[in-house]
N, C-alpha and C positions, 0 to 999 in steps of 0.2 A: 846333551847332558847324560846319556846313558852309558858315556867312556868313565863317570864321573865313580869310581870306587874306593875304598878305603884300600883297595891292592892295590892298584894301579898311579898312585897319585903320592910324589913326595909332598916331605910338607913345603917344602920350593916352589911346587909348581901349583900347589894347593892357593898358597898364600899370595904370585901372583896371579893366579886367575880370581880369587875374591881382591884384589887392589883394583884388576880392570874393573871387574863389577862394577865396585866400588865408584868409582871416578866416570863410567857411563852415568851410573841413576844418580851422583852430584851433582854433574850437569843437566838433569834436566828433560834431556831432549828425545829420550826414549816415549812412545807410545803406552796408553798405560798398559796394556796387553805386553809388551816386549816388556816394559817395568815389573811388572809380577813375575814375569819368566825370569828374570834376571834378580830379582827378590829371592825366589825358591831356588834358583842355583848357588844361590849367593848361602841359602842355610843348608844346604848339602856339604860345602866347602867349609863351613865353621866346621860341621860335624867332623871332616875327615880330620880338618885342625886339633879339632881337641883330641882324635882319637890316638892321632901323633904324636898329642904334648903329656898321652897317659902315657901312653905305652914308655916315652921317654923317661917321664917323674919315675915309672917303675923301675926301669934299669939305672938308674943314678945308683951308687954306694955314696951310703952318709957315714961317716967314720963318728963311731958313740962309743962310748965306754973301752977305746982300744980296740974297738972289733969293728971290720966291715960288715954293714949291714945290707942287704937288699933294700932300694925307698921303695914306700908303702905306696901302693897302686889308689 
């Protein structure tokens, strides 16, 4: 978990490593101890997510009144 950074991690590789998550703790089968570990990896990877999908909202231009605008963070 500790490769796990908002440098280091596109939102590619972000988004499949929370789908595995994901699809382990569906099934089931995980320990509850390995289940939490994979619960708290699993909210470190939303974060880097959303940090991804600001950063991006921000760099959008929205074209208003004739003018490129920066979107709003």
């Amino acid at each position: 978990m500790s490769n796990l950074t908002k440098e280091n991690l596109t939102f590619e590789q972000a988004l499949a490593q929370l789908e595995t998550i994901l699809s382990k703790l569906d099934r089931g089968e995980a320990p509850l101890a390995e289940a939490m570990d994979l619960y708290k990896e699993g909210l470190v990877l939303v974060e880097v997510l959303n940090n991804h999908l600001n950063k991006a909202q921000g760099e959008l231009k929205v074209f208003t009144d004739g003018q490129w605008q920066q979107g709003e963070n």
